[in-house]
N, C-alpha and C positions, 0 to 999 in steps of 0.2 A: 549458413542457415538456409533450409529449401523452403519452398511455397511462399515466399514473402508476400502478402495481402499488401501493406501498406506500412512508413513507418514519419515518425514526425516528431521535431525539434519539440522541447516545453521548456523556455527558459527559467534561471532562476529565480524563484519568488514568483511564476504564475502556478496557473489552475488549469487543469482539462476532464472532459468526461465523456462519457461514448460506452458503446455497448460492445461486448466481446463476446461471442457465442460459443455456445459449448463444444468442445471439440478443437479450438485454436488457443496460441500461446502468444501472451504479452511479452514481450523481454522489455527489463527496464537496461537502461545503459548506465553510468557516470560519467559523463565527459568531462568532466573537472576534477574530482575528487572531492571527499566528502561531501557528497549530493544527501538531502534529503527529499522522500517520497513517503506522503503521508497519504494513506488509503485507505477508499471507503468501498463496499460492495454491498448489492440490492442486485433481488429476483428484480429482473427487467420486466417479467409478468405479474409479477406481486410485490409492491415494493416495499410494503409493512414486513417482509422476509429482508433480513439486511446481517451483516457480521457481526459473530457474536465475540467478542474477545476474550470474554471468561473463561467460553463453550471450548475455546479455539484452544485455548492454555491447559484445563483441565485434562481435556479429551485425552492429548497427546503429552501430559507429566511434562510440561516446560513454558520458560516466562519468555521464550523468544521463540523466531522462527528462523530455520533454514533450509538446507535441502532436504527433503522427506517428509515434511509438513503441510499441510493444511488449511486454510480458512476456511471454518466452519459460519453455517448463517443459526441462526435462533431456530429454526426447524431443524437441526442436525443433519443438515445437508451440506455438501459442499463445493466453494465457489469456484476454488482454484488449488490447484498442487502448485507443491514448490518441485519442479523438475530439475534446477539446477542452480547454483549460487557459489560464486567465484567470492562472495563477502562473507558467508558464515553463522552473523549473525543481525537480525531485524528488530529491532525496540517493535515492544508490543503496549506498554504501559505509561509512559508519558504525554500520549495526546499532541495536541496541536498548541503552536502560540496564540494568544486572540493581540487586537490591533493597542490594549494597554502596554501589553509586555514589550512586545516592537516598538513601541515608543518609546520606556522607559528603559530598554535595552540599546538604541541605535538613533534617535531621535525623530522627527517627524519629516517626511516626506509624502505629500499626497499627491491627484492625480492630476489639479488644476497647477502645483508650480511642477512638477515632476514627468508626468506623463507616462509612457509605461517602466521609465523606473523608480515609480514609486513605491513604495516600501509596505508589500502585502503581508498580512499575519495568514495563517495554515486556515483559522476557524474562516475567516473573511473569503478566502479564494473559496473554499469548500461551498460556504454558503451562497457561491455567486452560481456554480455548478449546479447545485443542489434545484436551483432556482427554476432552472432549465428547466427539471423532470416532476414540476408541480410540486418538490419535498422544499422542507425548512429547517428552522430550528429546533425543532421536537424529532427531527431526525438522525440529528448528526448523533454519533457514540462513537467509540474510543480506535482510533486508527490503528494499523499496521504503518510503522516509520519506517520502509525501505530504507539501506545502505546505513543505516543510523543504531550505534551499539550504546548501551547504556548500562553500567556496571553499580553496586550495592556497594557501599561500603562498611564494616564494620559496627559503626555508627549508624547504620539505617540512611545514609545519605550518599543519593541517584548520582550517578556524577557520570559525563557524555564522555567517549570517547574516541580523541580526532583520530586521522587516518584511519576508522575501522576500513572507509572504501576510499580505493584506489581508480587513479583512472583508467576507464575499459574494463573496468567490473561490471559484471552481468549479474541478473534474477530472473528468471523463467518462470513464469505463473501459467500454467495449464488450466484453461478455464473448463471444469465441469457442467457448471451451468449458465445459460443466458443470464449474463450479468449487466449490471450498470456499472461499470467502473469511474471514481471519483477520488482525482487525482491532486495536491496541491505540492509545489517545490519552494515553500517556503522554508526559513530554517527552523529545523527542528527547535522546540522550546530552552533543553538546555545547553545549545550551540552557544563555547564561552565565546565564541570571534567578538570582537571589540566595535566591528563593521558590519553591515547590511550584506555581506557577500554567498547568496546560496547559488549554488551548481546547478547548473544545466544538464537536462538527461536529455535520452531520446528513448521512444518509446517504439517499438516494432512489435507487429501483427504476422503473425505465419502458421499455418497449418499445423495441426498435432499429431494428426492421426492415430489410429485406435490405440485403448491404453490395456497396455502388456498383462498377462496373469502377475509374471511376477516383478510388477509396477513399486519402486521403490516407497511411493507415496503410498497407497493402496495398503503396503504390508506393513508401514513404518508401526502400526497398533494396530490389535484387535478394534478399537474405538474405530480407526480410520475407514476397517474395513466395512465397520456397520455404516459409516457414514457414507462409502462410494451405490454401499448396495439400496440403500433411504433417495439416493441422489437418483439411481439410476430407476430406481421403480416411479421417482416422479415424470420421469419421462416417457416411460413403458406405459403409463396409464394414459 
């Protein structure tokens, strides 16, 4: 990888958040395998502009994401390309655990007997993040679950499936616009592990530079294309 800005450890079960400008690419990593990365994105200059998941799914005919996709925000803009992904496929529809399920799932660990291995839910890291940039609870909606696959069954019932990622699996996020990215490595909500054990990533910053006419992402739909030129005229103005 060229240009590396910066890159930094988030172990399993915390939270991070930070700004990625337009024009540079996040790679998440799995250094363990079956990591989960649940994600939130916000106009870092508007932050009532945030990901839209319905928008996201609609747009592009599909209930997950991979290489050639998109996060869309609620103005039809968008956040981030997917440039590249060694995993395939990203849960779009399940959400975050909150601090009942991790109890009732793993039992109780807090931060005065525990310390930082205490036992965080997805909704709880997000809103410590969230805290940061003045937003709350009326802002969190429905995440992107990096590295994490989630299959239909027959029956209409979600069921998680382990090993979708391996370790030194990659996702490339090419960020279009000044974003807020808000990050939590808790386990995803229908993770069956019996144990408290979520994956450690790393998360790396590096230059993008310009994006190609014939941009995988850009061409994946007519939708996408309206979407990069909506993105790019908010900046031209």
């Amino acid at each position: 990888m060229q240009d590396i800005l910066w890159e930094e450890i988030i172990p399993g079960g915390h939270h991070w958040s930070g700004i990625v400008r337009r024009g540079n690419t996040l790679t998440l990593t799995d250094l363990e395998g079956d990591a989960n990365v649940s994600a939130l994105f916000y106009n870092i200059e508007e932050k009532l502009e945030r990901y839209n998941m319905p928008d996201t799914l609609k747009a592009q005919h599909t209930a997950f994401l991979t290489k050639g996709n998109v996060c869309y925000s609620d103005m039809g803009r968008i956040f981030c390309s997917i440039t590249a992904d060694t995993v395939g496929w990203h849960d779009t529809i399940c959400g975050v655990s909150d601090a009942a399920l991790i109890e009732q799932k793993y039992g109780k660990a807090d931060f005065q007997s525990h310390r930082n291995d205490m036992y965080r839910s997805g909704k709880d890291g997000l809103l410590i993040e969230l805290g940061k940039w003045g937003l709350g609870k009326r802002d969190l909606a429905p995440t992107v679950n990096f590295f994490s696959k989630i299959v239909a069954g027959e029956d209409g019932v979600l069921s998680y499936q382990p090993g979708n990622s391996q370790v030194g699996d990659t996702v490339d996020l090419r960020f279009e616009m000044n974003t807020l990215v808000v990050l939590s490595t808790s386990p995803h909500p229908l993770d069956p592990k019996r144990e408290y054990q979520p994956a450690k990533i790393k998360i790396t910053a590096s230059r993008s530079g310009n994006v190609p006419a014939d941009d995988v992402c850009r061409n994946h739909c007519p939708q996408n294309q309206r979407g990069f030129i909506n993105t790019e005229r908010y900046y031209a103005s």
